[in-house]
N, C-alpha and C positions, 0 to 999 in steps of 0.2 A: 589726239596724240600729244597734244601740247604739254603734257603732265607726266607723260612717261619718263623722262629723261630725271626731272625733278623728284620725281617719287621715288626712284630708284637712286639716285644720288643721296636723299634724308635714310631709304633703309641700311646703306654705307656708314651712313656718318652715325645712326643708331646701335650699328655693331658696333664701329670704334669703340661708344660711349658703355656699354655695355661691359667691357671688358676691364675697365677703371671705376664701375660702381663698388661705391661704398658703404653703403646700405642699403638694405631692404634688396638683395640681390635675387633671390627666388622670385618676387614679385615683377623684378622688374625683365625677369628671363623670361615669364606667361607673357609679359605684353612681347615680347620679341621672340615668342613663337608665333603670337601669332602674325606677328608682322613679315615675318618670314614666308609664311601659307601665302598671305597679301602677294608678297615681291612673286614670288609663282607664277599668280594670276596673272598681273602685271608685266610680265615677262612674256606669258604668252599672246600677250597684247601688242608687245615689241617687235615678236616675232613675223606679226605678220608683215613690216616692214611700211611699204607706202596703201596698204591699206587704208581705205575711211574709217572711221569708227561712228556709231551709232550717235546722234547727240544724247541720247540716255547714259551710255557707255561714259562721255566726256563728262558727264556731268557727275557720273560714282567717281570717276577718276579726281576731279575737284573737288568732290568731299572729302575721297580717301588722303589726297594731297593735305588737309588743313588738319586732316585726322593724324596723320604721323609725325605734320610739323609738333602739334599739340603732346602729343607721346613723347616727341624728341627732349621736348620740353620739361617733362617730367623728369626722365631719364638723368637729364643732365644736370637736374638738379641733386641726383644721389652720386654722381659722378666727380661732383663738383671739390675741391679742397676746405671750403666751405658750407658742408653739408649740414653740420651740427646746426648752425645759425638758422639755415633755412630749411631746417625740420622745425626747429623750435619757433618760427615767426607761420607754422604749418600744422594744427593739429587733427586734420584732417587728411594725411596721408594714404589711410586706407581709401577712404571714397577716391579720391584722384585715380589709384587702381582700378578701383570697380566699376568706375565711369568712365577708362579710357580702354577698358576690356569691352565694354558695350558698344563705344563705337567701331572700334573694330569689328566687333562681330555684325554691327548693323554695314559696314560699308560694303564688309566680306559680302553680305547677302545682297545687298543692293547692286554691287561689281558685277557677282557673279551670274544674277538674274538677268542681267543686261546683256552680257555677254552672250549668255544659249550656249555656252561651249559645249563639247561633248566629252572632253575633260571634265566639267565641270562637276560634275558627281564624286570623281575619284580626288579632285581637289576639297571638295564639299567634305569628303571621309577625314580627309588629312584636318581641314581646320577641323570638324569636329573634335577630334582627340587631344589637338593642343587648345582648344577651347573650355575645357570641361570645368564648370563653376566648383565642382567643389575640392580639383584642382587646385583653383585660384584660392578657393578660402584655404585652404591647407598652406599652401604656398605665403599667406598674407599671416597667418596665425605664427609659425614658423620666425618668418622677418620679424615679427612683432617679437620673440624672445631672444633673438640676436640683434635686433634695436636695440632693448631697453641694456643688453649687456653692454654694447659700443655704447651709448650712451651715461652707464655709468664711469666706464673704465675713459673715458673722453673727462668726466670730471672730475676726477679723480686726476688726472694728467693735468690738467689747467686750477687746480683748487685755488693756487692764491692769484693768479690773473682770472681768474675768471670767476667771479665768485656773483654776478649777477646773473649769467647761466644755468649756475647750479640749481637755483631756487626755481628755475625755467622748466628746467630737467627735469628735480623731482616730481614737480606739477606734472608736466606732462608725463611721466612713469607712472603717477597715482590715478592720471586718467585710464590712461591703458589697462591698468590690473584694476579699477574699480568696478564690481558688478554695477552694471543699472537695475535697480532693484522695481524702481519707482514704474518703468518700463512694464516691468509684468504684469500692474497692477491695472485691472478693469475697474470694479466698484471699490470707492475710498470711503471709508472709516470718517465720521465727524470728526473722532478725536483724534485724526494721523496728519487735522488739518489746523496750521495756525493762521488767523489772518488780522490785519489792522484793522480799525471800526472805521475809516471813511475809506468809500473808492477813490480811484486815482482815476477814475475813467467811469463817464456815464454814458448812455443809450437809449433811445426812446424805449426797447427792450428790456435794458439790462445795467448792470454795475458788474465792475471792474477791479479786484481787491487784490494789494499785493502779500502775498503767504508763503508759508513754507510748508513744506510736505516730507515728510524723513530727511530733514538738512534740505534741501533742494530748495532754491528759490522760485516761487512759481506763481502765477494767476491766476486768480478763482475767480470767473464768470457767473455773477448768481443773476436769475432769470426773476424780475420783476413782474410779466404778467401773469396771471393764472395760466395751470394745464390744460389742456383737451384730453389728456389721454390716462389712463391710471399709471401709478408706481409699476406695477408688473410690464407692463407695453412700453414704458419706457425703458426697462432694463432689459428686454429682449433685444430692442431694437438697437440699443447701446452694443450690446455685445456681439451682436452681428456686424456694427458700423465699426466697433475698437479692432477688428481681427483687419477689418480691408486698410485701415489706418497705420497699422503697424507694419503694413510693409513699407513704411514713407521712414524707416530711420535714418536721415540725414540728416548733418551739420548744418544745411541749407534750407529743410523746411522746421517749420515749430513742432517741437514733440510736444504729444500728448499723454497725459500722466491718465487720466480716469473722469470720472463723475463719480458726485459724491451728493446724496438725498437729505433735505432737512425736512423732520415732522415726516415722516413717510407716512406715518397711519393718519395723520391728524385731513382735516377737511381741504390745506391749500398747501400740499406737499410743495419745498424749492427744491430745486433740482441748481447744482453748481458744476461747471465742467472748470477742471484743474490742467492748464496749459504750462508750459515751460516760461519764465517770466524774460522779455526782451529790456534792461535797464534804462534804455536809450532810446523807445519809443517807437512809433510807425517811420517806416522811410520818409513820408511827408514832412513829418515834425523836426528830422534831422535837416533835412534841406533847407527848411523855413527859419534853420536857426541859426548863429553865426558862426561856426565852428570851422574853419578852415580847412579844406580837402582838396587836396594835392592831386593830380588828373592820374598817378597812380594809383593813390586811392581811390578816387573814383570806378577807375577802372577794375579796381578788384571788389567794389561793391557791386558792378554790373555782373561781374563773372558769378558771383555770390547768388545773385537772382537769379541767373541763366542756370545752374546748378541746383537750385532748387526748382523753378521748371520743366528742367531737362528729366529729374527726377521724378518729376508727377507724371509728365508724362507718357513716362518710359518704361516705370516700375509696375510690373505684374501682367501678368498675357492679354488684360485688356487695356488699351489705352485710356486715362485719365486727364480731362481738364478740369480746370481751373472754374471757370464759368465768371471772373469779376477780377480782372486781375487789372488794379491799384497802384499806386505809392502806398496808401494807408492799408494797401493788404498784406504789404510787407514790413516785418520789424526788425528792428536793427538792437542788435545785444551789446557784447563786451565787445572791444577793437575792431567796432564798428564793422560785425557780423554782419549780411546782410540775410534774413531767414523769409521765406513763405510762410504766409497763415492767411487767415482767413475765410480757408476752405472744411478746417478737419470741422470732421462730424456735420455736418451743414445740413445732412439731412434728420439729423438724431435734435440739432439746435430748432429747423421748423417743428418738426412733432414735440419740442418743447412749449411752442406758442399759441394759443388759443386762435389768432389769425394768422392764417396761412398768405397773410400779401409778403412776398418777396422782396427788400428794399432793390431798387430797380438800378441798375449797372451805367453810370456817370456818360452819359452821350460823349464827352471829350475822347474816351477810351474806343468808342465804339468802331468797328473796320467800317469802308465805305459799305460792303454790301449787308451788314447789319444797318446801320443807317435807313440805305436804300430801302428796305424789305425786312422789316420787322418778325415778318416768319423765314425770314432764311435763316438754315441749318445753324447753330454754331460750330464753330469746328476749332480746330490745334492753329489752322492759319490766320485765325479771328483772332485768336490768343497772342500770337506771336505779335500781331498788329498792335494789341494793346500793350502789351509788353513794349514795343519799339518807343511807344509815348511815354512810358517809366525812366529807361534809358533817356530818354532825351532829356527826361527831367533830372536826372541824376547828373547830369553834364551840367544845364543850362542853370538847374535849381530855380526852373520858374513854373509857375502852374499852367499847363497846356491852356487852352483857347481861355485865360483869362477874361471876364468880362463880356465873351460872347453868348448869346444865348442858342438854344438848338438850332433852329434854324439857321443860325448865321455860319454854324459847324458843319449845319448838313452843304450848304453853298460849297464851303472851302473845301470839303473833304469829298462830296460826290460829285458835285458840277465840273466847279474850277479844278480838282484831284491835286488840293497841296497837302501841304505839309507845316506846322510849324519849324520856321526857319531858325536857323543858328543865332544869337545875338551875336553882336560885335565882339564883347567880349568871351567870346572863346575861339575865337580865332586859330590860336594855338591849342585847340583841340587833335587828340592825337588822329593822323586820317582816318584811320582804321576802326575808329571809333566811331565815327562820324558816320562811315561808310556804311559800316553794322546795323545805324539806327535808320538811317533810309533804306535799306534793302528794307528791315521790317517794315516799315511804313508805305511800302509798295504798293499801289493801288491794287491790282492784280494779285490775289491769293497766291498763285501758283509762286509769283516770283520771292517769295518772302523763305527767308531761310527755316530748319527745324531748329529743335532748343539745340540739339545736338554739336550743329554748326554753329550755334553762338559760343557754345562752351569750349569748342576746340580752338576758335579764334581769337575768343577772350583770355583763355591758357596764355597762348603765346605772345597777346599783346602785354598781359599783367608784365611776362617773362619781363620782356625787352625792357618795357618802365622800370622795374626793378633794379635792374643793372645798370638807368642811369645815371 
């Protein structure tokens, strides 16, 4: 019951904000229907006075808690007097939508599951309705043409003070109305492909080439060893693998353009997969370099990765990991983007290789009870573990168990059950940061948060950095 009082105090201060939005108002009315269904439930949770409540119950009630701080968050960013500024330091408005509609509807189901009410059906009908995805896409398409209107009529208002905006503005306008063309495309044309004659990047596999593809800057992946399998089994499998890929279109993971065949009839057909090109390199290489990162930014390179995460493993009716999750599986683009990769097509890149050995997933990442037990399961809480070692690195910018060899990891992390600790110098790391990356690191699975709860916490820490 700890959370009652506070959940329903953030759905107050939601409606305030609600009523002073100044863009994107349709969109941000779906997240406060649904928050509305929420306070409901919640209510009838209140109702029962000195009641106990379930520890299942307290613990939807703590997610739902972080999930509406997270919303609030959003909200008051369109609410703000200052909205132009932090749309345009934001190009990714829709996903923040889409992604804080999901947790609501996950917290709604989790709440309500816990509770058993007998309500809970009639409440069940109600969020259904203010729930309805294509609703929200209606609602978000909509916003989208009375944005780009505020948006012009705003620069148009400020033309001679504000003339480093505008060029902000149009950009971001020319994003919104530009088709993704390159998106549609499955099999790529040799000739729809330009590329430079040396790689930027080699692989005991593969080379690394940076190209463009209809304007688009992009990565061509060409495969150095011979095939196993013919031109035809490779395009089948391709186009089976491109349809489950496509549902990953986020800011946060790397889009995938196509594959594209050299020599197909000839005796040692190449096969090249065309990726979105990151300017800036793997996460690793950013850290390792001198570049100065401000614990803001940091923090919104963490939120960056928890968002692309959250996204794999959220998007589509079956759950999706990761199965190698890195510093170097993530690349970092323009204003220091932080994006997932490392995963698309992975099973389309093995049937590209004559040997099927799997490069084998770095012991530093590994959870204790992988470690432990080499045939245990992997699972989303394995992930999360290894993610917590990303985070820490993205604080610390040091390479986890530096210089130790396995065994001396398997002591620390199974035996002893630590953690690499904080250096001196970060001291002044924000707590909430801190806190985020040892929950992950929790010996015990269970106690390790979802991406979900990274994302909603990371929202609201970016928030507060921002403002200071």
């Amino acid at each position: 019951m700890d959370y009652v009082e506070p959940i329903l105090t953030i759905v107050s201060e939601i409606y305030t904000l609600i009523q002073n939005v100044k863009a994107n108002k349709k969109s941000c009315r779906r997240v406060f229907g649904r928050v509305q269904s929420l306070e409901q439930l919640v209510k009838s949770i209140q109702q029962r006075g000195t009641v106990q409540v379930s520890d299942d119950v307290e613990k939807a009630l703590k997610e739902l808690n972080g999930v509406l701080k997270s919303a609030q968050t959003i909200i008051d960013k369109y609410a703000s007097s200052n909205w132009v500024k932090l749309i345009l330091k934001s190009s990714s408005h829709k996903e923040e939508f889409i992604i804080v509609n999901e947790r609501l509807n996950e917290t709604f189901q989790l709440l309500s599951g816990a509770l058993q009410l007998e309500q809970g059906n009639a409440l069940y009908m109600v969020y259904v309705e203010v729930s309805k995805k294509k609703d929200d896409e209606d609602a978000g398409t909509e916003d989208d043409a009375e944005l780009k209107d505020l948006l012009l009529e705003n620069m148009r208002e400020q033309q001679e003070k504000l003339d480093a905006i505008k060029s902000d503005v149009e950009k971001l306008i020319e994003i919104m109305n530009t088709p993704r063309k390159a998106e549609d495309n499955q099999m790529i044309r040799q000739s729809d492909l330009q590329y430079e004659r040396k790689p930027f990047m080699k692989t005991a596999t593969s080379e690394v080439y940076k190209g463009k593809y209809h304007g688009f800057e992009v990565a061509i992946k060409r495969y150095t060893e011979p095939v196993n399998k013919s031109p035809r089994e490779i395009r089948a499998f391709f186009e089976r693998e491109v349809k489950t890929m496509k549902q990953f279109q986020s800011p946060n993971i790397l889009r995938m353009y196509g594959i594209s065949v050299r020599d197909e009839d000839g005796p040692n057909p190449q096969f090249l997969v065309v990726t979105e090109y990151c300017e800036l390199g793997s996460l690793r290489q950013v850290l390792d370099s001198n570049v100065e990162l401000s614990w803001a930014k940091k923090a919104q390179m963490c939120l960056d990765a928890a968002l692309g995460l959250y996204q794999l493993h959220h998007t589509g009716e079956k759950s999706r990991i990761h199965g190698c999750i890195t510093s170097s599986k993530f690349l970092v683009a323009e204003n220091y983007r932080v994006k997932l990769g490392g995963f698309e097509l992975a099973k389309t890149e093995t049937s590209l290789k004559r040997s099927k050995t799997v490069e084998s997933r770095s012991s530093c990442y590994e959870s204790p009870q992988k470690l432990n037990d080499i045939n245990y399961e992997y699972s989303d809480k394995c992930e999360i573990y290894s993610f917590g070692i990303v985070l820490w690195e993205i604080v610390t910018r040091k390479i986890p168990f530096q210089f130790c060899s396995i065994e001396q990891i398997e002591q620390k992390v199974c035996k002893e059950r630590s953690c690499e600790p904080f250096p001196d110098d970060c001291v002044d790391c924000p707590e909430a940061l801190r806190r985020l990356i040892d929950d992950c690191r929790e010996y015990d699975g269970f106690h390790r948060p979802t991406a979900g709860v990274l994302v909603d916490e990371l929202q609201v820490l970016v928030a507060q950095l921002k403002k200071q």
